[in-house]
Every structure is written in structure tokens, then in C-alpha cells.
N, C-alpha and C positions, 0 to 999 in steps of 0.2 A: 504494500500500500504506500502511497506518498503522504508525504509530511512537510510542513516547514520549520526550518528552523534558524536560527540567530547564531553566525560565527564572528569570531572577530576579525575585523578586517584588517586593523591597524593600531600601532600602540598611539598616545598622547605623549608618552617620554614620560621621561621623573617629574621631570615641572612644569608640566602641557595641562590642561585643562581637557577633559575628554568631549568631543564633539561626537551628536548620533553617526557619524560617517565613520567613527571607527565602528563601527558594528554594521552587518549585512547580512540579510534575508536571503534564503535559499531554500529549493526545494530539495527533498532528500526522497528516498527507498527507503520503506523497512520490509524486510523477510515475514510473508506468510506466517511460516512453519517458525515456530516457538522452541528452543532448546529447552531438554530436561533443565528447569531453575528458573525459565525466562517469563517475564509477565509484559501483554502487551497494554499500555496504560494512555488515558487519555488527557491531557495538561487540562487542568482547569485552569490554578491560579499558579502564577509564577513571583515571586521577590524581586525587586532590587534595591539592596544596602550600600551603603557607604563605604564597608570594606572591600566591598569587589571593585573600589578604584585601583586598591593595590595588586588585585589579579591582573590588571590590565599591565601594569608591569614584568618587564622580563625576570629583571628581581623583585621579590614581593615584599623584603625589605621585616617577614616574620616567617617561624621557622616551621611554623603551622598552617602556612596559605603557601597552595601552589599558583603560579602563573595558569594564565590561562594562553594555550597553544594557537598562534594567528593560523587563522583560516580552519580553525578548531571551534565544535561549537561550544558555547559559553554553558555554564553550568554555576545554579545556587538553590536558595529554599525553590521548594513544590509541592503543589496538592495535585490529584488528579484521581482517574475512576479505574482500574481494571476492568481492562475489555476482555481479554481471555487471560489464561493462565496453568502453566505446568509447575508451579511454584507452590510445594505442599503449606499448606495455611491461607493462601489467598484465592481468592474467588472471583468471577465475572463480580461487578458491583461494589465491590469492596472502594472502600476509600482510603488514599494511603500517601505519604509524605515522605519527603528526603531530606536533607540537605545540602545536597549533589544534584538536583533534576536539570538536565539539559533543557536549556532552552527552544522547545521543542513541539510543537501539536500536537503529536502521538510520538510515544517511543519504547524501545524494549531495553526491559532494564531484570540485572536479575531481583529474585524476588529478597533473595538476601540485603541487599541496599534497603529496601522499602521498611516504612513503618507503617503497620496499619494503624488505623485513628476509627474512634467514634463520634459522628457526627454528632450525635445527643452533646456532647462535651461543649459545643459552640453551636447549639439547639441549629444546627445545619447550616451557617455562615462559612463555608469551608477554607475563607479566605482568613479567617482568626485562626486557622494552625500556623499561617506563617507570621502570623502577628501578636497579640495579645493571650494565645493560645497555642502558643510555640515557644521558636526561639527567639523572639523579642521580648516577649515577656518573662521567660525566663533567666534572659540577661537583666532585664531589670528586678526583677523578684528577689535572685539570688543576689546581683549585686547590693541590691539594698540590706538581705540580710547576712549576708559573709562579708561585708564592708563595711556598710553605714553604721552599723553600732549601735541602732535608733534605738531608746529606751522611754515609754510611754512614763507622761511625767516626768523627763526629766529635760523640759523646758530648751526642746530642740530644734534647731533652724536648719533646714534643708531648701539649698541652692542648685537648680536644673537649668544646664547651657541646654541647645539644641530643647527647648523643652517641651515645643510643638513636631515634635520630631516620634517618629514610630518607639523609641525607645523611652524617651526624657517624658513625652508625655504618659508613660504606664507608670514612670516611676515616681514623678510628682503624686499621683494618684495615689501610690503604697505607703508614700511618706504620709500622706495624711491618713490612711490608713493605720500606718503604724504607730502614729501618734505625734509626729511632728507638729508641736503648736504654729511654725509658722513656713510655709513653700513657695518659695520665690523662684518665677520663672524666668529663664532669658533666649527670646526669640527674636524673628527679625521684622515681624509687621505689626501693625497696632491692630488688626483682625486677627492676629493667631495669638498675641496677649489677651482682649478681651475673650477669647474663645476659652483660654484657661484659668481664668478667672471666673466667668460665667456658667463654662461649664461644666468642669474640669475638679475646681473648689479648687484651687492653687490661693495663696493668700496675698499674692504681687505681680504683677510679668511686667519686665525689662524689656524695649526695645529696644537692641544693643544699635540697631540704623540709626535709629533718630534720639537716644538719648544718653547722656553722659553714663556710664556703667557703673562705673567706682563712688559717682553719689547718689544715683537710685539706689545703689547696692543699702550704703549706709541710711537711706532714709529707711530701706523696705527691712533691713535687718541690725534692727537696733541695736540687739544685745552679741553685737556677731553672729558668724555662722560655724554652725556644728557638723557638717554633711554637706561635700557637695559633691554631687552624681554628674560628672563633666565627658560630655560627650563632644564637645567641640576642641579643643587644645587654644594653645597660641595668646590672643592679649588678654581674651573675655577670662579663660581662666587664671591670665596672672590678677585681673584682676581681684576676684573669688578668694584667690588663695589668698591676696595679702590682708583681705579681712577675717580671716580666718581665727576661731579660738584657739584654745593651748587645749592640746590632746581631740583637736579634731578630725576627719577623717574626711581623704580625696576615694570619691569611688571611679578606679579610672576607665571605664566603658569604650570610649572612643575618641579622635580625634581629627575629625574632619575635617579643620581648617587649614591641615597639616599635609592631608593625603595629594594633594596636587603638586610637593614639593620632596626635594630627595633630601628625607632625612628621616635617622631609625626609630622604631618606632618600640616602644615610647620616645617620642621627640624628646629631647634633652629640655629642663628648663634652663633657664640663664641662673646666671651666679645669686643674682638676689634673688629671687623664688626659691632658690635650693636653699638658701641660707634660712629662710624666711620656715620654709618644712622644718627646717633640724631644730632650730630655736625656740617654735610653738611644738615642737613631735606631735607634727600633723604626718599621720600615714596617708602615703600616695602608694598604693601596690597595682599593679598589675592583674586586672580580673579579665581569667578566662571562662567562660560557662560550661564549655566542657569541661573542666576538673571537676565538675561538682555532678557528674550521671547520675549517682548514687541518690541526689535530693531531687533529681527531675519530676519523677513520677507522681512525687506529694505534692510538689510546687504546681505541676500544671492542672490539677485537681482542685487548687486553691484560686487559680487562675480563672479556672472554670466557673468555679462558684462565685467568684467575684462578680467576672463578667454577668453572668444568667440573672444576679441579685440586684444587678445596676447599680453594684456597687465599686466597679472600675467601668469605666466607657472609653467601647475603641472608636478609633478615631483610623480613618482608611482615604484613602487617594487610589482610586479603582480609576483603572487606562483599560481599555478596550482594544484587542487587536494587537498580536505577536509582531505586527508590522512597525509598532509603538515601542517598540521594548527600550531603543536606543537613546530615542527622546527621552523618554520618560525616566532613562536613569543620568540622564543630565540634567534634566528638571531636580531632580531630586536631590543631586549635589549641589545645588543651587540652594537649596531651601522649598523649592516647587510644591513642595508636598505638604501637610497638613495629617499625622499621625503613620499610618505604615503607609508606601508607596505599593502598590499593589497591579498587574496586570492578569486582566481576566480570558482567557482563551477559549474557552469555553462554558458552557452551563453545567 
């Protein structure tokens, strides 16, 4: 049967900005006849993150991301259907996720990669496995509790860069959840601050475009800050950290404003930010969400329930059409987006 799919075309370089033209559409062959193990599956929804800028690199600059191969097709999160199947456990109808799905309309994959899901879990939204209900949420879940430190009552302020962003916005949400008296957001438009404020229950949002950062910071966090869940890197976070309390804590997620530029990652801070860490022992660590497999399982059950209770609200930027895929994750390293960036392939 024929398929289409998304290869990459062309790299952007270390410190290119990526244009949709590095990525190309193309029609592909898949084989009838299924291998003992193989499941043939149909893309529903497909991801695009922030870190697949650094796939686009020949060096990927972390020792747990591969490059992605030009003229190879591109591959990340996915949901999608089982059409048939010789892969013992899975069935025509099943629904099932990766975090490896090629960028693809249909494809055969073995059935070992796959994870099968239950739709009840995201009362059928299948687009919340790669968001809210996956691993977005889960990066922020667990970030917040293997780093944040939050302790209910004890009069804590939590700061979210990117915070209208697929990640920063789950996690402002936990913090208030977990008891943070007060969660200040910092985003880039005055429609995605009042959005999380309105709707969100965030107790501030920063717009880092149009307003000075380092005195909203202090009007919005009087007593300092306790927690801050920094998904952007660079000046927003120096400036974060310099208000930062004694024994506070960086939860380090991501750094987007960094991924366009050739430097390791974690980006180095400058000498005063570093000095600034060791003097208050504010821990800045390294969080990866795969170390924690062992908590996945109870987390996204938490996740679940939250969502179902409306008591976390996702928030999705849904693109129609595998032809979109390119745009839409240049929109999205833009700020384009508004909660996860999402492409929908099929029903």
C-alpha cells in the first residue's frame, strides 16, 4: 500500500534557525505481507517538541538523542490504530503509542516498539497520550516532584518560563496543585498570559516581549522565589535565578532559546549565575524523564485523573495534514503554539 511520509531534507547548521524546506513530503511503499512481530498501524496524531531541533543536527550535542539521517524519515511521539497485526498482544483496533513513530500515514513497525494505551484514560482525546497524558506530562509531573521540593504550607513560589508552552503550562497547573501559594508565568503575548491566568489559575504571567522581566518578576514574587521549572534557558532564566531564595531549587526541563545555537547542553551559565547557584545552594540538576520508568505508570494514572476531574486543563494547537508537519514545527519554535503543538493525520 502507499503512504506518505516527512524526510528530512536539509540540516539548518548549529546556529540556523530551521525553515519548513528543511523537511519534504514523499510518497513511500509499505509491504502487504506483515512479518512474524510486525503491526501494520494507522498515524492518527503525531508531536512536534522543541528537542527535535537538536535531531536536526548532525551532532545532537546529548548523548541520548540521535541525529536524525537527511533524506531519512523523521521520527518522534505517536498515536495511531492497528490495522492488522502478527504481533502477539495486539489486535486490528487497538490503540497504541511510541516514542519513535515515523513521520508517516501508515506504517509497519514491530509490535515490540509499540505501547498499547487505553482510551478511557483521556475519555478518547487520543491526542492527550502525546501530551498531558504522556510524555509531556510526565516530564512535568515528575519534574515537579523529583525536583521542585514543593511542600504544601510551606509558603512556596513557583516561576514557569515557556509557560504557555505544552510543558510549563501542565506544570504551573501541578504547582498549584501541589500547593504553591503563588505561580508566576513567563510567556510571550498578552493573550497567552491572560489565558493563564484566567484559565489556567496561575497567580501572574510575565510578558517577557513587552515587559521589563526582573521587575515584574519582583512585583509578582515578593517574598522570592522557591521553584523555578525553566524550560527556556538564556537571559529570562538569569533572570529567575538571580531572585532566587537560599536553598531553592532550578527544575531544568528544557532550553529552547538555546537550541538554535552551538552550545552543550546544558548551556553553561556565565560566571555570575554560577556564583549566584553556589552562594544561595540553589540546585540546578539535570532532569531526564526517562530515569524515572519505575514512577510512570502511577504518574500517568494521576495525570489521568486530573485531566477527567478538570482539575489540570490541556491546552493543544491541533495542525491538520502530514503536508503541515514542517510549518508547524517552526511555528512552534517560534512560540506558535499555545499548550502541546499537535498534528492530526487522521480520525
Amino acid at each position: 500500500m502507499r503512504a506518505q511520509r516527512v524526510t528530512l531534507n536539509s540540516r539548518p547548521g548549529k546556529n540556523g534557525v530551521p525553515v519548513p524546506e528543511n523537511f519534504r513530503l514523499e510518497e513511500t511503499t509499505l509491504p502487504l505481507d506483515l512479518q512474524p512481530g510486525e503491526v501494520l498501524v494507522r498515524t492518527a496524531y503525531l508531536s512536534v517538541d522543541p528537542y527535535m531541533r537538536c535531531r536536526m543536527n548532525e551532532d545532537t550535542g546529548a548523548e541520548y538523542l540521535t541525529p536524525w539521517g537527511l533524506s531519512e524519515c523523521v521520527d518522534g511521539g505517536g498515536v495511531g490504530l492497528v490495522e492488522s497485526s502478527r504481533s502477539d498482544g495486539l489486535t486490528e483496533g487497538d490503540v497504541v503509542t511510541s516514542f519513535n513513530w515515523p513521520w508517516q500515514t501508515h506504517v509497519v513497525l514491530k509490535g515490540s516498539v509499540l505501547q498499547k494505551v487505553d482510551p478511557q484514560l483521556v475519555d478518547g482525546h487520543l491526542s492527550y497520550f502525546l501530551g498531558v497524558v504522556g510524555i509531556t506530562g510526565l516530564t512535568a509531573l515528575l519534574g515537579m516532584r523529583e525536583k521542585g521540593h514543593v511542600t504544601k504550607g510551606a509558603n512556596q513560589t513557583l516561576v514557569v518560563s515557556g509557560a504557555a508552552g505544552a510543558c510549563g503550562s501542565i506544570a504551573g497547573q501541578i504547582g498549584c496543585l501541589d500547593g504553591c501559594v503563588r505561580v508566576v508565568g513567563i510567556c510571550g503575548s498578552d493573550e497567552k498570559c491572560s489565558m493563564l491566568v484566567d484559565k489556567l489559575g496561575f497567580s501572574a504571567a510575565i510578558n517577557y516581549r513587552q515587559e521589563d522581566v526582573p521587575t515584574r518578576l519582583r512585583e509578582c514574587c515578593p517574598d522570592g522565589i522557591d521553584v523555578y521549572f525553566d524550560n527556556v534557558g538564556g537571559p529570562i532564566s538569569d533572570a529567575v535565578i538571580a531572585q532566587m531564595n537560599n536553598g531553592s531549587h532550578v527544575i531544568l526541563c528544557g532550553q529552547i532559546s538555546q537550541y538554535n545555537k552551538d552550545v552543550p547542553y546544558p548551556p553553561p551559565l556565565s560566571e555570575e549565575m554560577q556564583e549566584a547557584l553556589e552562594s544561595k545552594s540553589i540546585t540546578r540538576e539535570r532532569f531526564m524523564v526517562l530515569s524515572y520508568m519505575d514512577k510512570m505508570d502511577a504518574a500517568l494514572l494521576q495525570l489521568s485523573h486530573w485531566v477527567k476531574s478538570g482539575q489540570i486543563k490541556a491546552l493543544e494547537t491541533v495542525v491538520s495534514g502530514i503536508d503541515n508537519m514542517g510549518e508547524a514545527f517552526c511555528s512552534m519554535m517560534k512560540g506558535g503554539n499555545v499548550g502541546k503543538q499537535i498534528i492530526k493525520l487522521s480520525n
